[in-house]
N, CA, C and O atoms as a Tinker XYZ file with bonds, in Angstrom:
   344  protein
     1  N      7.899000   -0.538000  -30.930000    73     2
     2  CA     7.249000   -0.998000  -29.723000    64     1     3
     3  C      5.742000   -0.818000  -29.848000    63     2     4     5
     4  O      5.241000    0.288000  -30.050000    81     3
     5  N      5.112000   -1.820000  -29.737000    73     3     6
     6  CA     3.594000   -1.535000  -29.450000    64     5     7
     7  C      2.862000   -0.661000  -28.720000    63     6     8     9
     8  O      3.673000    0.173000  -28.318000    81     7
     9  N      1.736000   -0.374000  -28.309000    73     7    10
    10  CA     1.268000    0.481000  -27.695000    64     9    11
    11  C      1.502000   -0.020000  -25.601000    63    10    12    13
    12  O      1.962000    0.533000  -24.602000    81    11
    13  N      0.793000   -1.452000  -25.972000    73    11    14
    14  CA     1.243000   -2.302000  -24.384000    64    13    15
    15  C      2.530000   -1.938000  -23.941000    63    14    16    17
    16  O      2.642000   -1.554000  -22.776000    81    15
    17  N      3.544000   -1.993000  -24.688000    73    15    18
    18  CA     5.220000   -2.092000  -24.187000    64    17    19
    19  C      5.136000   -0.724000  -23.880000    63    18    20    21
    20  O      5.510000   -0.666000  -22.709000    81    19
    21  N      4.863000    0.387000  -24.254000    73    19    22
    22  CA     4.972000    1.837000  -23.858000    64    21    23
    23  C      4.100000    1.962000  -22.597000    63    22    24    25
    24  O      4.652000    2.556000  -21.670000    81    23
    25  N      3.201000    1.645000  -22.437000    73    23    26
    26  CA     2.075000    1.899000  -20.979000    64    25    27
    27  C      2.990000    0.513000  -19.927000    63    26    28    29
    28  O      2.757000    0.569000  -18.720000    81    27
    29  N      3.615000   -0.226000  -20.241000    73    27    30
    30  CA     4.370000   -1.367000  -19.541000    64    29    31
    31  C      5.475000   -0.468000  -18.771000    63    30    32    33
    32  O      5.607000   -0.332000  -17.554000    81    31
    33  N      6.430000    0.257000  -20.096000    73    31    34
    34  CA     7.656000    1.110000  -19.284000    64    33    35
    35  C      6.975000    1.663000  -18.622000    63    34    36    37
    36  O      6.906000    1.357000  -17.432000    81    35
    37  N      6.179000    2.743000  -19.186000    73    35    38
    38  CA     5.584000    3.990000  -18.130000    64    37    39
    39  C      5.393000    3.473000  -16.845000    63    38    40    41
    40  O      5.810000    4.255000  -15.990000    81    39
    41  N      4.948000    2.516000  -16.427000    73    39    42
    42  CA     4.403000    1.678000  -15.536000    64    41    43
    43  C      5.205000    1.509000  -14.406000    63    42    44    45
    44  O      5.127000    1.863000  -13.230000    81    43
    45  N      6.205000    0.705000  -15.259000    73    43    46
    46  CA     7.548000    0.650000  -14.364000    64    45    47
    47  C      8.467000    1.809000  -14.082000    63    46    48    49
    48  O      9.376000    1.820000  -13.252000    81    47
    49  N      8.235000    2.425000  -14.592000    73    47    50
    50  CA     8.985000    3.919000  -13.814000    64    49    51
    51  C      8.492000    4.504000  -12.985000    63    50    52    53
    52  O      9.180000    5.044000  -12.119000    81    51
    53  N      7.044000    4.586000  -12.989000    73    51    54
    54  CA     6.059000    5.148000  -12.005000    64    53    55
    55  C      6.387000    4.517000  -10.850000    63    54    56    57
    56  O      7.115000    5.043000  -10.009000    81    55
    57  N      6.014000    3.664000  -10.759000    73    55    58
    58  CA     6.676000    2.484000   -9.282000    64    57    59
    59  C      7.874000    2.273000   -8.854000    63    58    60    61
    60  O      8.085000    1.725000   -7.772000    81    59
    61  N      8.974000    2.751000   -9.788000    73    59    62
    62  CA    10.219000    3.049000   -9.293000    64    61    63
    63  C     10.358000    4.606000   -8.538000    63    62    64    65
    64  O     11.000000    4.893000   -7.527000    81    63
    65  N      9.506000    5.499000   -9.421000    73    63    66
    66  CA     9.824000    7.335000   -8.506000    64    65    67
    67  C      9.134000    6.887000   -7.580000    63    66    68    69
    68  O      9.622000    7.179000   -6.488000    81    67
    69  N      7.759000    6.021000   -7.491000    73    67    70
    70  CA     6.756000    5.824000   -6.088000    64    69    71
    71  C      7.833000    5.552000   -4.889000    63    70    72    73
    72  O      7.839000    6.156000   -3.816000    81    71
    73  N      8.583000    4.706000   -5.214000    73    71    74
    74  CA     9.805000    3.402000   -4.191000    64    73    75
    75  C     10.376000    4.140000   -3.873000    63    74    76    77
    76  O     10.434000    4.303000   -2.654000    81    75
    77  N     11.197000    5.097000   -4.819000    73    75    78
    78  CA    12.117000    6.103000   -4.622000    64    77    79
    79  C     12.029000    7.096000   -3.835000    63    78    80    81
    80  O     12.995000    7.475000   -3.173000    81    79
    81  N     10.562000    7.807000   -3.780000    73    79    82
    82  CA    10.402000    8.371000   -2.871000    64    81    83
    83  C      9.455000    8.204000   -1.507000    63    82    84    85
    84  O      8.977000    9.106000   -0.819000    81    83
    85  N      9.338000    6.778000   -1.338000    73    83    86
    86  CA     8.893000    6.208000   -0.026000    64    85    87
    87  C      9.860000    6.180000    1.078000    63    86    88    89
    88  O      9.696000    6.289000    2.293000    81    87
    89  N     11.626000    5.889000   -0.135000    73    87    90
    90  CA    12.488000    5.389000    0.971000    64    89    91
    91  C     13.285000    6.696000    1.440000    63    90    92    93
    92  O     14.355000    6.697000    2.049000    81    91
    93  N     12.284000    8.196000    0.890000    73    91    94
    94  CA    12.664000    8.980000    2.053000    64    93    95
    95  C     12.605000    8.852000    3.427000    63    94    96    97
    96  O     13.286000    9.469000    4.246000    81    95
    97  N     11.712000    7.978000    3.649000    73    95    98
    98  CA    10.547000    7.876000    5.083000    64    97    99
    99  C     12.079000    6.703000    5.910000    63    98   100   101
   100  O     12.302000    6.654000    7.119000    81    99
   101  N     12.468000    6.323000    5.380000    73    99   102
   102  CA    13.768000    5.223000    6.021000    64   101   103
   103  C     15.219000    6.250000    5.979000    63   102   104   105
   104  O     16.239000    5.563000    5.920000    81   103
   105  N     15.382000    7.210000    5.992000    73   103   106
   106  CA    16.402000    7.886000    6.055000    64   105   107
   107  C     16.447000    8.117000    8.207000    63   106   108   109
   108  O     15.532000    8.469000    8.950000    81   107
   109  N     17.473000    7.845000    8.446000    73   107   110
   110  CA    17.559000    8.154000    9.900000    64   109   111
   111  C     18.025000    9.800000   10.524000    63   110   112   113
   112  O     19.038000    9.802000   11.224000    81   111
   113  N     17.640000   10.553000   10.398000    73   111   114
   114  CA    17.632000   11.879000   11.166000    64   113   115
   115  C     18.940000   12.025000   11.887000    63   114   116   117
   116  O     19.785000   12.899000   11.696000    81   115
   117  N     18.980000   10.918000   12.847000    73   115   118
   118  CA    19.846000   11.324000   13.398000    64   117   119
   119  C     21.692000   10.681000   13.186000    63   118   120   121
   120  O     22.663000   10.588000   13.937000    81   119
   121  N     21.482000   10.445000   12.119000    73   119   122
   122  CA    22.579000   10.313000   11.095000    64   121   123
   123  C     23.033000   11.368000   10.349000    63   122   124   125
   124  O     22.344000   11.928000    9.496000    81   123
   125  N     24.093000   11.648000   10.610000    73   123   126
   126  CA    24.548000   13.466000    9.846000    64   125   127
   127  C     25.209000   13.114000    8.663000    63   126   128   129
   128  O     25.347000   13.990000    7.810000    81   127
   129  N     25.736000   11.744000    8.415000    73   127   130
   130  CA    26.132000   11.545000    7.210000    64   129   131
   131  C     24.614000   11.229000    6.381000    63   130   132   133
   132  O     24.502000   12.210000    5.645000    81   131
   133  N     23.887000   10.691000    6.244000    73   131   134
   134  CA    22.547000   10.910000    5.653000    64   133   135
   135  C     21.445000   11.418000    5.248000    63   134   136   137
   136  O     20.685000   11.285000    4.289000    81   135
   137  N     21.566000   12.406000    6.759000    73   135   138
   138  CA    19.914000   13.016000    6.920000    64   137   139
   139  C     20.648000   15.135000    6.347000    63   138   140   141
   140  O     21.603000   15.622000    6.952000    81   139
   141  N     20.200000   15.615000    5.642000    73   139   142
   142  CA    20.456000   17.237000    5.974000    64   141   143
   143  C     19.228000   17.625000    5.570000    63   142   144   145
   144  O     19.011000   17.474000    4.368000    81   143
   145  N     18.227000   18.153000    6.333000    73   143   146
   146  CA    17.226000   18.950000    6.169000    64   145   147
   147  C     17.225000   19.719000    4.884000    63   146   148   149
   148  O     16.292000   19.361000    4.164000    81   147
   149  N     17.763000   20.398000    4.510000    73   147   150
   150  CA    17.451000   21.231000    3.027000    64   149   151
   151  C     17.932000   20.158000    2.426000    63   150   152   153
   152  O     18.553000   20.893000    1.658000    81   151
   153  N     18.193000   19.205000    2.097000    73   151   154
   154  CA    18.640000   18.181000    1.106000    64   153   155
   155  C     16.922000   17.392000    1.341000    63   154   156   157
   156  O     16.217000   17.427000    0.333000    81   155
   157  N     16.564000   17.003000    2.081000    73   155   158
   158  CA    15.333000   15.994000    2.720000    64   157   159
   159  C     14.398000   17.061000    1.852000    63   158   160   161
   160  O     14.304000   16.890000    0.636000    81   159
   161  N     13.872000   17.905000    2.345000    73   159   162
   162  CA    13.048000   18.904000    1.811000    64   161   163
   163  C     12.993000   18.696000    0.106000    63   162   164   165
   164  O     12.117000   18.338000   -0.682000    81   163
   165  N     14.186000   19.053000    0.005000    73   163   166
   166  CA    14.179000   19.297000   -1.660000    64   165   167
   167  C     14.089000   18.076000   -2.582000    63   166   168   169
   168  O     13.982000   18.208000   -3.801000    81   167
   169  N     14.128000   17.017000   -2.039000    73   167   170
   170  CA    13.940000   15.516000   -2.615000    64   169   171
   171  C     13.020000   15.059000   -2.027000    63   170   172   173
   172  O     12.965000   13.831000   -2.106000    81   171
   173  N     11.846000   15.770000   -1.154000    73   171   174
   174  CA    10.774000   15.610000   -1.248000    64   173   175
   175  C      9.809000   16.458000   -2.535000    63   174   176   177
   176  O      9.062000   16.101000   -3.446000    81   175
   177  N     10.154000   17.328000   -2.171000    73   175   178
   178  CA     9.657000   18.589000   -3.183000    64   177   179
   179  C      9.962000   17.736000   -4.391000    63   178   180   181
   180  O      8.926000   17.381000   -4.955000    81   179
   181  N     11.109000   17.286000   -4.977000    73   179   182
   182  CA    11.001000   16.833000   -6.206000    64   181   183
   183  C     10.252000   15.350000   -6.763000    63   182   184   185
   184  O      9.793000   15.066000   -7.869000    81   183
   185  N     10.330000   14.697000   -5.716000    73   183   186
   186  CA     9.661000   13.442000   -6.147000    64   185   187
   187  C      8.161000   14.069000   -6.544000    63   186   188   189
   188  O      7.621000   13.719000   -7.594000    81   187
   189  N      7.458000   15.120000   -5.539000    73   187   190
   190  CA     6.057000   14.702000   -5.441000    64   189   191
   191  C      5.733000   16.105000   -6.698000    63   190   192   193
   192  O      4.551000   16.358000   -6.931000    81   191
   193  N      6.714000   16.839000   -7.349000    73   191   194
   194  CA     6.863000   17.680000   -8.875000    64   193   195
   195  C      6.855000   16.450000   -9.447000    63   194   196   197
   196  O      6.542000   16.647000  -10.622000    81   195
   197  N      7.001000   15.448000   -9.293000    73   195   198
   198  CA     7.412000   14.845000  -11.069000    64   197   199
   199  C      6.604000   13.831000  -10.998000    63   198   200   201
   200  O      6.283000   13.383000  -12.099000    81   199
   201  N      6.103000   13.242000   -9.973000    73   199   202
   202  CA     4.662000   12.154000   -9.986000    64   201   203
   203  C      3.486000   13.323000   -9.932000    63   202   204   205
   204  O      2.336000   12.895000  -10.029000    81   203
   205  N      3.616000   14.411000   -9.823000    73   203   206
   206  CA     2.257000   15.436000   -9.730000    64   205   207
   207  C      2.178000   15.252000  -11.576000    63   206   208   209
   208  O      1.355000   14.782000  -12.361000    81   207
   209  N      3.560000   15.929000  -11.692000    73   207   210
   210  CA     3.821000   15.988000  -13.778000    64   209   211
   211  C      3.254000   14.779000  -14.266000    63   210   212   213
   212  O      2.876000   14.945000  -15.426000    81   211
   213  N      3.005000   13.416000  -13.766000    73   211   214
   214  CA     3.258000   12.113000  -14.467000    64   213   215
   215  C      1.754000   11.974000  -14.292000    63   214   216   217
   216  O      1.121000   11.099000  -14.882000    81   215
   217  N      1.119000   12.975000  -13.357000    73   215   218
   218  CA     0.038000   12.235000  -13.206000    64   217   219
   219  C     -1.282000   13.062000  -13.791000    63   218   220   221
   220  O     -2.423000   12.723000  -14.105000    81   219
   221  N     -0.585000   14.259000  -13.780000    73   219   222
   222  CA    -1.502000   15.665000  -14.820000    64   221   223
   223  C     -1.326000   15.172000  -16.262000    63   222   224   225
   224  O     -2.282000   15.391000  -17.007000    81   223
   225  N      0.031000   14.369000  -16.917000    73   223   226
   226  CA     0.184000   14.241000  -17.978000    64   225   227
   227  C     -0.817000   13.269000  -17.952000    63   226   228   229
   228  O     -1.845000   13.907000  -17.726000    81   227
   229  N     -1.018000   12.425000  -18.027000    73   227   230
   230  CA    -1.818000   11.110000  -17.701000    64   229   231
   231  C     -3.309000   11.480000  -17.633000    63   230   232   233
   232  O     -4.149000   10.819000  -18.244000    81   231
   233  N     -3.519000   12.193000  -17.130000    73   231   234
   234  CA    -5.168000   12.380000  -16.890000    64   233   235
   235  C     -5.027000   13.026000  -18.085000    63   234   236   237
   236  O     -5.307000   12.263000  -19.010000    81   235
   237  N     -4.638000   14.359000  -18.527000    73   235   238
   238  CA    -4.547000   15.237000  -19.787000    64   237   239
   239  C     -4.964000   14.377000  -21.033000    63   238   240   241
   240  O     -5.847000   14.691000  -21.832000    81   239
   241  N     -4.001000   12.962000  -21.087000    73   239   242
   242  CA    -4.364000   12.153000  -22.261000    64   241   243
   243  C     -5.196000   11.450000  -22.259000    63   242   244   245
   244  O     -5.212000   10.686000  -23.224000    81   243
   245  N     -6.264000   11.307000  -21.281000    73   243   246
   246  CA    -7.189000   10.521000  -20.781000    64   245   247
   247  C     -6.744000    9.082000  -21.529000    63   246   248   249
   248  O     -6.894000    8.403000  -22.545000    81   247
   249  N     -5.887000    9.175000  -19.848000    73   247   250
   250  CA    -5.434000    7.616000  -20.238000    64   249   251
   251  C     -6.248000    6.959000  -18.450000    63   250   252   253
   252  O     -6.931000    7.604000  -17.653000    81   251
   253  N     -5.908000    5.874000  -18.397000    73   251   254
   254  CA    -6.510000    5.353000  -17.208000    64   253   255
   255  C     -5.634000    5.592000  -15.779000    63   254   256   257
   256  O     -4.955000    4.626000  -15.434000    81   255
   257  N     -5.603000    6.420000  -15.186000    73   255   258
   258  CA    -4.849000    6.411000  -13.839000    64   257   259
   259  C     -4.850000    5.012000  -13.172000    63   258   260   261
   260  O     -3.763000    4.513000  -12.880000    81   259
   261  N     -6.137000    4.271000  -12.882000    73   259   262
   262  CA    -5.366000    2.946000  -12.685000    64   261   263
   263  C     -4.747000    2.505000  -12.886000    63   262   264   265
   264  O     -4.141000    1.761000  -12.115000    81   263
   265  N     -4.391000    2.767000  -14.593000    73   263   266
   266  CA    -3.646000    1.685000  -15.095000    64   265   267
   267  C     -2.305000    1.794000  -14.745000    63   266   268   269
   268  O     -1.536000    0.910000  -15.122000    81   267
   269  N     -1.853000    2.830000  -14.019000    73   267   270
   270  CA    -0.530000    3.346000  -13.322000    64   269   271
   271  C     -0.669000    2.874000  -11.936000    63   270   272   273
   272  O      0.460000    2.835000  -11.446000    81   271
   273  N     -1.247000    2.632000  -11.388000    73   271   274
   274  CA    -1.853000    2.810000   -9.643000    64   273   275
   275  C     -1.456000    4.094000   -9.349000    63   274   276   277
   276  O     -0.595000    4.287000   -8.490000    81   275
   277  N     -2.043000    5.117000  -10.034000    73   275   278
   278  CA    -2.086000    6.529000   -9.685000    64   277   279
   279  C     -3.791000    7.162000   -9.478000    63   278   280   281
   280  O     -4.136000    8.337000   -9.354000    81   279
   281  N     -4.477000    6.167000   -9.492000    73   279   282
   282  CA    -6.126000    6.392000   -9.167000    64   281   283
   283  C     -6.479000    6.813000   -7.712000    63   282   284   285
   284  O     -7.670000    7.114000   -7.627000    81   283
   285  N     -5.701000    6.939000   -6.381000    73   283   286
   286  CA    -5.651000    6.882000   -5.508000    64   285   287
   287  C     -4.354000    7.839000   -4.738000    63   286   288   289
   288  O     -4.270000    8.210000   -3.567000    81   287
   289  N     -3.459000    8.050000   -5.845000    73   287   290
   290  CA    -2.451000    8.630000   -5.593000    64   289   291
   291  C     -2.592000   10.061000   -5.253000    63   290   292   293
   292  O     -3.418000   10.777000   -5.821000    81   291
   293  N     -1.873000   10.441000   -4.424000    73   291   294
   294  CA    -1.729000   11.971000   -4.207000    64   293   295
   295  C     -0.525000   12.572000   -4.061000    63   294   296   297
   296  O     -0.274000   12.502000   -2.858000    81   295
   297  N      0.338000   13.114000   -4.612000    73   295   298
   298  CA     1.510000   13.151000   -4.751000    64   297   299
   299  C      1.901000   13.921000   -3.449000    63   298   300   301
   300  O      2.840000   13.578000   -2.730000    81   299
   301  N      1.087000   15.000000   -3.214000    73   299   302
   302  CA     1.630000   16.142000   -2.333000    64   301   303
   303  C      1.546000   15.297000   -0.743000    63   302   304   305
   304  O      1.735000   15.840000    0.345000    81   303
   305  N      1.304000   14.241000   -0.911000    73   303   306
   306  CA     1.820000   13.614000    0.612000    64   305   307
   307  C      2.687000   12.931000    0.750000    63   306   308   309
   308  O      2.894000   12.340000    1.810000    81   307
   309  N      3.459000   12.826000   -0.334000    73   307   310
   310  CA     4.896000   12.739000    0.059000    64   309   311
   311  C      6.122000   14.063000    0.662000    63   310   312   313
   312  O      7.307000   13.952000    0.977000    81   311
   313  N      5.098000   15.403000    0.627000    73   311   314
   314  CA     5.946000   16.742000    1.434000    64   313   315
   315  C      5.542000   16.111000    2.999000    63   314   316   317
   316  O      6.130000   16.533000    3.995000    81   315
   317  N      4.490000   15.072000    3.090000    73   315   318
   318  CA     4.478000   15.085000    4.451000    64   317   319
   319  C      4.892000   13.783000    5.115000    63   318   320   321
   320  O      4.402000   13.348000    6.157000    81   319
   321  N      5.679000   13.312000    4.523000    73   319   322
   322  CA     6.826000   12.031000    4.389000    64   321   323
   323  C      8.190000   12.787000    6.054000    63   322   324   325
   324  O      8.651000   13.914000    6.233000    81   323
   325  N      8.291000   11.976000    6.560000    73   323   326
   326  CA     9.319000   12.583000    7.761000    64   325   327
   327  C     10.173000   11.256000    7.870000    63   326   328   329
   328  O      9.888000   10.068000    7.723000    81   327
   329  N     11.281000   11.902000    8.172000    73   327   330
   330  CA    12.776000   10.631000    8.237000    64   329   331
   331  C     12.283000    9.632000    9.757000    63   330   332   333
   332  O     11.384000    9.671000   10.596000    81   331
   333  N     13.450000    8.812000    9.466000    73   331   334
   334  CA    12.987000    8.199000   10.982000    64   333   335
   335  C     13.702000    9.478000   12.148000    63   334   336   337
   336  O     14.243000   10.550000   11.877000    81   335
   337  N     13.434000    8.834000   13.469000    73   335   338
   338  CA    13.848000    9.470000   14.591000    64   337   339
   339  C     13.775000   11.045000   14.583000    63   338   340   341
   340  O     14.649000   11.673000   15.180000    81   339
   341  N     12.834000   11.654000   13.972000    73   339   342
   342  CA    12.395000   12.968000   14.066000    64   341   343
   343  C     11.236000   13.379000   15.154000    63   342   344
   344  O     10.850000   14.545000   15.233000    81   343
């Protein structure tokens, strides 16, 4: 694989954990089959560990954070991500 096809995947995974953990914010609260607080918490906590990791790795290699749309990104505001009807 070339160098493009490797910064291409990376790319697309980044924007998949981004998606992944947006559609915490669409979880309904007051749904007990869906919503459990220590479950919500901890899959917040982990999305915004592993785009924090993706994005320390990234600067570390001085690679371009744009080139991710992580130039703007802040991971730790996805702990402040809340379900619906809360």
């Amino acid at each position: 694989m070339e160098n493009t096809d490797y910064k291409n995947v990376l790319l697309e995974i980044v924007s998949m954990i981004k998606d992944k953990a947006t559609y915490l914010k669409t979880i309904d609260s007051n749904n007990t089959n869906l919503y459990n607080e220590q479950y919500y918490n901890g899959m917040a906590f982990a999305y915004s560990m592993v785009l924090d990791g993706i994005k320390t790795y990234i600067e570390s290699n001085e690679i371009s954070l744009s080139d991710f749309g992580l130039d703007n990104y802040d991971p730790s505001e996805i702990m402040k991500y809340k379900p619906l009807n809360l």
